[in-house]
N, C-alpha and C positions, 0 to 999 in steps of 0.2 A: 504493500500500500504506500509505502513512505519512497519506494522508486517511482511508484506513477505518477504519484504529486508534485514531485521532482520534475520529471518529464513534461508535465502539464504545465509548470510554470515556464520553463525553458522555451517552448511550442510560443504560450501567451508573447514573451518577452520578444522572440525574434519575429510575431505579427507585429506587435507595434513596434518594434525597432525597424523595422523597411517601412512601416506607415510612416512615419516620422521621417524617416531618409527619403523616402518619393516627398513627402510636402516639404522637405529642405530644397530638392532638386527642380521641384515646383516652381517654389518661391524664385530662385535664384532664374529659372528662362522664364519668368514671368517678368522679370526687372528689366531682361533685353540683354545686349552685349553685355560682358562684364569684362573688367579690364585685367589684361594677361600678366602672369610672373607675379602672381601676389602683391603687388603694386594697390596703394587704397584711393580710391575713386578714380575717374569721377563718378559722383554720383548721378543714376538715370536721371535724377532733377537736374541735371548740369546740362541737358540738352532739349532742344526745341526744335518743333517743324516750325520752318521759315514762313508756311503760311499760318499760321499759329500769333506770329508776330504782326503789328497793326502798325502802317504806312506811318512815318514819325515825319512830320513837314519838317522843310528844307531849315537845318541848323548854319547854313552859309546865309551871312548878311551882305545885301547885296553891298558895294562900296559906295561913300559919296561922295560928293566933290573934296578933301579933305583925304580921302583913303587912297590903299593901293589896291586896284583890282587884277594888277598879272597875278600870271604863276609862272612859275619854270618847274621841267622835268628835269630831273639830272638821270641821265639813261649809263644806268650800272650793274645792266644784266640781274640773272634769277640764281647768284649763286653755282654758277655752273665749274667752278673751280672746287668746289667742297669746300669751304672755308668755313672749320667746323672748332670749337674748343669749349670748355668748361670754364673759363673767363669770364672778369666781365672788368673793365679797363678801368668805366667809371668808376664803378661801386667801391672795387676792392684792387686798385691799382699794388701791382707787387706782387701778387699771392694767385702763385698755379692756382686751378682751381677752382677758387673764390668764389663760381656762381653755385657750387654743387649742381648744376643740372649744363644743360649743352647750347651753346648758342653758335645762331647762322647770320652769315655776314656779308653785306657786299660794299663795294669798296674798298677802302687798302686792303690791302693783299696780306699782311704784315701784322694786323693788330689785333694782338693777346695782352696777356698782364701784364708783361713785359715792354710794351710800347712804350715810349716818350714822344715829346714833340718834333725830335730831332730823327726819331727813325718814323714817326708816322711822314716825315715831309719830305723823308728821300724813297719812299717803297712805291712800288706798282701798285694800281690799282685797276679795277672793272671797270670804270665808270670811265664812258668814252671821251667826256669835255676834257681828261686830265683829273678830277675833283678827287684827292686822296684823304676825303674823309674816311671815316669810319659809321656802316648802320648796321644795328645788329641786334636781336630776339630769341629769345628760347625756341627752339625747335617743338614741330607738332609731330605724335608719333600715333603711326596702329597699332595699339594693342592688340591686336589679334594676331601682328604676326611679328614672332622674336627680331634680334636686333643681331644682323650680322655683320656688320662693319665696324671698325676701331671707336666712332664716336657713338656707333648705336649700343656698344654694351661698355664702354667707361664712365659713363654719365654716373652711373650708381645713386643711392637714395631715394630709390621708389623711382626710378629714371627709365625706363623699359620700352623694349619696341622699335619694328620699324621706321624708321627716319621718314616722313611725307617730303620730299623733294620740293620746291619751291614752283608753283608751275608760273609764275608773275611777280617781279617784284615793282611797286611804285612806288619809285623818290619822289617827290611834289617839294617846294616852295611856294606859298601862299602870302598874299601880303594881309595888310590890317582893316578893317573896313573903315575904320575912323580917324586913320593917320597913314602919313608916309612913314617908311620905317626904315631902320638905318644897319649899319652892318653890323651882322657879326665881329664879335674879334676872333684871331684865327688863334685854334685850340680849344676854345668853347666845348665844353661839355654839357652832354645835357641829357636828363631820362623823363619818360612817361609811364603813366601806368605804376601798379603797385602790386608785388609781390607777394605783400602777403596777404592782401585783401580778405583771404577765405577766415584771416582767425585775426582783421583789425577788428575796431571799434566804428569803424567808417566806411562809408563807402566815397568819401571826396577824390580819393587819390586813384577811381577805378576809371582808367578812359577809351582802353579798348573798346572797339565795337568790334561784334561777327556779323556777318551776312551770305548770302548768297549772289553769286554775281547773275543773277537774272530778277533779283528781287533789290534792286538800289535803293530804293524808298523805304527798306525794311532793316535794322540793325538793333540785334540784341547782345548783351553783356554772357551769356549763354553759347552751347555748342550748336550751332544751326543745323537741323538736317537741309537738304538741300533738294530740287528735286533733280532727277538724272539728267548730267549735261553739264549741268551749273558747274558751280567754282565755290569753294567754300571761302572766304575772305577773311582777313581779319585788316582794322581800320587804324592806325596811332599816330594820334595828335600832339605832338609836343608845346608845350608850353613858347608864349615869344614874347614876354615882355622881360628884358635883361634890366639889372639895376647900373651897367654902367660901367661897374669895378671889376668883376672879380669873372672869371674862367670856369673855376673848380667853386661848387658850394657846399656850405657849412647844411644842418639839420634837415639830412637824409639827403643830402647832395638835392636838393630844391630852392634853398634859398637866394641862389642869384638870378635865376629863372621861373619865373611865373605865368600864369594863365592869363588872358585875358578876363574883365570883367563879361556878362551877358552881351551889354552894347557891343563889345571890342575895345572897348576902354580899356589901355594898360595902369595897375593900380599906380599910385603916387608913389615918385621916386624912380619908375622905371620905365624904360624905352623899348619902342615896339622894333622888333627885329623879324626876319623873315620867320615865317610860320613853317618847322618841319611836318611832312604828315606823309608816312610810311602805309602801303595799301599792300599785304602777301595774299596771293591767291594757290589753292589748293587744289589737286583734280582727287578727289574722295568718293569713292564708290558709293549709292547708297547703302546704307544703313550700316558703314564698318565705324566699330569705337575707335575714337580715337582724344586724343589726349596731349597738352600743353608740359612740359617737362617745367616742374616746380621742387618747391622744400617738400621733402616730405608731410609736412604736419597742414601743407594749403590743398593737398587731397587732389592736382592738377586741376583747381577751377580755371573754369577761366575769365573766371575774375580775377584771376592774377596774371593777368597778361601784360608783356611790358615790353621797352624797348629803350635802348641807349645810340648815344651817335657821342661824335667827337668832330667836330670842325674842325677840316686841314685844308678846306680852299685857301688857293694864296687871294693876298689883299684885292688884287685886280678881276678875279674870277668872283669872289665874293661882292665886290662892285657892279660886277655885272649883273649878278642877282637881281641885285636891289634897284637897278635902274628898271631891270624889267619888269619887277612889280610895281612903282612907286609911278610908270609910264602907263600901265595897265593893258602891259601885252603876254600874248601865251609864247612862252619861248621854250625851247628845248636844248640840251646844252652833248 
């Protein structure tokens, strides 16, 4: 009697231990992709059908007589050199490493952590005008499928996955709408976007947008699904009102560069300078996961999307800029 009752519970325990394991496995293709190599998130909230998202009117004010309405292209190819490291020059100039996750780059050819202003000004670059800046972002990856090249498995820290290849990069220059605006100086550092957005207190520092390139009227802080054909995008605006002084800044490298006001009013104390805005396009299958390489503890939102540059136009090519917007023509360089 005392083996049956044995046996009986045995029986019971592995019906509901496979009940239990089917509604785990449930649960889990119920969420959708899920992200490979034990890596934590993102999570299924972290993405959106594109049509899901609702047409947000034109955030570009038109200029007026007082502003600058050019742009210039600066044409510096899509990365096709692999220019790939775990750097990040601004942030953590000095220090291999620095960004813990992978960043892509176009323009000089040359700059890692180790850069100064003396070897970004003599390196090769992509960008056809001559412009040996520096622009550069965390790489987007598939989880679904491992990472076999040098920078798809040294990333480390929850860092995983196939590299997505850049299918478009756009450099832009934008002027001010409510002033003319003056140069850079050359060296200028500057970032957008906030890294750690997923575990700030805020959302001010979030400026990424994602979209779909066949949906321009639609941009969400979210992973877009896209529908087949499209281009998945991502949008970064950097900050252009300069206080004047200083290159490199103090409290989270922000302080010498700032946003405009709503109008385009640069705040008090600082001068409006050419407007960077960075546009990556993506060719993404529908419906594969994929994912923004961050700190571990931001979960790859991508609200933590970001991006740094470094100004290495010489004085005269930088002039050129700024005539072209401050005259209010489309130039390409």
């Amino acid at each position: 009697m005392g083996n049956e009752r044995r046996l009986l519970t045995l029986v019971i325990c592995l019906v509901l231990g496979g009940g239990l394991l089917a509604a785990v496995l449930g649960a889990s293709r119920a969420a959708g992709p899920q992200p490979a190599h034990g890596s934590a998130g993102p999570a299924p909230s972290d993405y959106v059908d594109i049509k899901d998202v609702p047409p947000s009117p034109d955030a570009d004010r038109a200029a007026g007589a007082e502003g600058s309405a050019g742009s210039v292209v600066v044409e510096c190819g899509r990365n096709e050199e692999g220019h790939y490291n775990e750097d990040n020059l601004v942030v953590s100039p000095g220090l291999r490493s620095g960004a813990h996750h992978t960043h892509a780059y176009v323009g000089n050819l040359s700059a890692d952590a180790m850069s100064t202003d003396e070897s970004l000004g003599a390196a090769a670059t992509s960008c056809t005008g001559g412009d040996r800046s520096t622009y550069y972002w965390p790489v987007l990856r598939r989880t679904d499928r491992p990472g076999t090249r040098p920078h798809e498995t040294s990333a480390g820290h929850g860092n995983a996955g196939e590299i997505l290849p850049e299918a478009s990069v756009r450099v832009e220059f934008r002027g001010n709408p409510v002033s003319k605006v003056v140069p850079m100086p050359r060296f200028l550092r500057g970032m957008t976007g906030d890294a750690v957005a997923f575990t700030a207190d805020t959302d001010a520092d979030v400026r990424a947008r994602w979209g779909c390139s066949g949906s321009p009227d639609r941009s969400t802080t979210r992973y877009p699904r896209c529908p087949a054909g499209d281009r998945v995008t991502r949008t970064l605006a950097f900050p252009s009102c300069w206080n004047g002084l200083d290159t490199i800044g103090a409290a989270g490298h922000r302080s010498h560069l700032l946003f405009p006001g709503e109008g385009g009013a640069c705040p008090r104390g600082t001068f409006p300078v050419p407007e960077l805005r960075l546009t990556v396009a993506y060719e993404v299958p529908a419906g594969a996961p994929i994912a923004l390489d961050s700190f571990p503890e931001q979960r790859h939102s991508p609200r933590t999307d970001h991006a740094m540059f470094v100004n290495a136009m010489t004085d005269r090519q930088m002039v050129g800029v700024v005539d072209c917007l401050n005259t209010g023509r489309d130039c390409r360089t």
